[in-house]
C-alpha positions in Angstrom: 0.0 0.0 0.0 1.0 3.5 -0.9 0.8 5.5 2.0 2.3 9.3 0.5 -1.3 10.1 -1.0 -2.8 9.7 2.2 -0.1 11.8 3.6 -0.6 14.1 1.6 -4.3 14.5 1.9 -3.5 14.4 5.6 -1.0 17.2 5.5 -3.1 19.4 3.4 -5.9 18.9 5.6 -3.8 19.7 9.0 -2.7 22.9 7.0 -6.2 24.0 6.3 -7.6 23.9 9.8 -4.2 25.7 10.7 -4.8 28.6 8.4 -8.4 28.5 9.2 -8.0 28.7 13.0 -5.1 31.7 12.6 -7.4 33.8 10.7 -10.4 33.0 12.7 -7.8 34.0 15.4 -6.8 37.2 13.7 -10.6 38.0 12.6 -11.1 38.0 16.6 -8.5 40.1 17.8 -9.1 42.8 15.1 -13.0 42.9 15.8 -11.8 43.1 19.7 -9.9 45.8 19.2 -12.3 47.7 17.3 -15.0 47.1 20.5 -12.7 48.4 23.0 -12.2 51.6 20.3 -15.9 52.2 20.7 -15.8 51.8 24.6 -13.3 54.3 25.0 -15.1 56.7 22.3 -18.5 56.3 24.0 -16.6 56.7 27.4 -14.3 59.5 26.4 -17.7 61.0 24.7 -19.8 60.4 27.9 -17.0 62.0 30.0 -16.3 65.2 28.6 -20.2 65.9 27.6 -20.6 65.7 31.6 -17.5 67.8 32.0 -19.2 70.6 29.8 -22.5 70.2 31.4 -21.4 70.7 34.4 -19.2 73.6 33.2 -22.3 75.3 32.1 -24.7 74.2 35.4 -22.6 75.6 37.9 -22.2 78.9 35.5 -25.3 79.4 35.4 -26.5 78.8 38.8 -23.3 80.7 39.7 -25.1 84.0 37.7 -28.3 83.7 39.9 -29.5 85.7 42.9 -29.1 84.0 46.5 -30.3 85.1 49.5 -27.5 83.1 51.9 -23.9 81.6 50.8 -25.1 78.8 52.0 -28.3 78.4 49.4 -25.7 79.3 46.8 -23.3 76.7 47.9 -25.8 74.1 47.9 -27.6 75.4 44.8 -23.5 75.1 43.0 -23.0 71.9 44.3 -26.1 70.1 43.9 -25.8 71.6 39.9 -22.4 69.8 39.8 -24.0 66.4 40.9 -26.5 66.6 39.0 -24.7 66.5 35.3 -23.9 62.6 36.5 -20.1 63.6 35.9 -19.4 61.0 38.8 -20.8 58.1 36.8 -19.4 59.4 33.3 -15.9 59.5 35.0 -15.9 56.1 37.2 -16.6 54.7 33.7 -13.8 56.1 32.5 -11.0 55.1 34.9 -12.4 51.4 33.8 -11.9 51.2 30.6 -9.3 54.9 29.9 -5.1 53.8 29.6 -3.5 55.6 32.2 -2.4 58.9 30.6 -6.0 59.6 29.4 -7.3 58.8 33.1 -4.8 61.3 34.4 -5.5 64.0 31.9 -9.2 63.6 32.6 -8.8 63.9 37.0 -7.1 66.6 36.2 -9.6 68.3 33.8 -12.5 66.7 36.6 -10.5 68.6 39.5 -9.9 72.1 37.8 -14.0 72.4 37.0 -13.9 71.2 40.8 -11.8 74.4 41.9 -13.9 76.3 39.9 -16.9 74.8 41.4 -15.6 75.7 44.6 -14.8 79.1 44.0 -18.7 79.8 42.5 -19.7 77.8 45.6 -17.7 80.8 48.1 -19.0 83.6 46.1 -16.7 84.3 43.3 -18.8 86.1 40.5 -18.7 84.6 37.4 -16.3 87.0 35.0 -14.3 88.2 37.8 -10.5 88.3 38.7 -10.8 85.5 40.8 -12.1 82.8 38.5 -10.2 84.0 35.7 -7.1 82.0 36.9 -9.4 79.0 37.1 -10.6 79.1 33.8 -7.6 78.7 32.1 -6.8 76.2 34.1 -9.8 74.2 33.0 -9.1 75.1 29.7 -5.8 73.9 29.4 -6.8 70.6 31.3 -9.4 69.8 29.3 -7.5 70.4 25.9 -4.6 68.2 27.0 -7.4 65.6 28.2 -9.6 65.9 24.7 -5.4 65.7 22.5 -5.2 62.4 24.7 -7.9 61.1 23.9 -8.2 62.0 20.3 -4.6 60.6 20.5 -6.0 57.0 21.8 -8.6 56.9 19.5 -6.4 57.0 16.5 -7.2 60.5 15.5 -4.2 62.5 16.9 -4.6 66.3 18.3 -6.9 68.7 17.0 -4.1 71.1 17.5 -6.6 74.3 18.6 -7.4 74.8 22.4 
């Protein structure tokens, strides 16, 4: 009996379910990647939408009339919670790398000073939260180059 055609058929079948199992593999790991992609962009998204909004909240509860630091406090504070910035940034320190995380505390902590300043009195548009705001500013576009970076897009380049 001639056993190289078996062989053969045997060899070419081994090499078939190799090639099939390595792109199968491949096919995997590519779709994979591209699902964590569109975590981080829905995270990254989520995130600094809830940054802005917050932004704006405590702005504008910041411009209204109070009749005791403490209602303004409160009223600054509660606006801040509201935006569900907490949420929107616990989700990001799951799934963010480490430098996008980092970026974004300190983007979440510079509206936080801010926050804090609106919260003691500080008048929107004055002296004292001038400081503050370019703070935030520059936090947040280092945060949003980051994650543009991450995402494959690279920085916009503009603050």
């Amino acid at each position: 009996m001639d056993w190289m055609p078996l062989l053969s058929t045997l060899a070419g079948a081994a090499i078939g379910i190799a090639a099939t199992l390595f792109a199968d593999r491949n096919r995997w790991r590519r779709e994979e990647a591209r699902h964590t992609l569109e975590v981080r962009r829905e995270a990254y998204t989520a995130y600094v939408s809830a940054l802005k909004a917050a932004g704006e909240e405590i702005r504008a509860v910041a411009l209204g009339d109070y009749l005791s630091d403490a209602a303004r406090d409160t009223a600054v504070r509660e606006a801040f919670r509201a935006t569900g910035l907490y949420t929107a940034s616990e989700r990001l320190w799951l799934v963010g790398p480490p430098a996008v995380v980092a970026a974004a505390n300190d983007a979440f902590h510079s509206l936080r000073h801010l926050r804090d300043a609106y919260a003691t009195g500080a008048p929107v548009g004055s002296p004292t939260d001038a400081p503050l705001l370019a703070a935030r500013r520059t936090a947040m576009a280092h945060m949003r180059d980051l994650m543009r970076t991450d995402l494959g897009i690279g920085p916009l380049g503009i603050d």
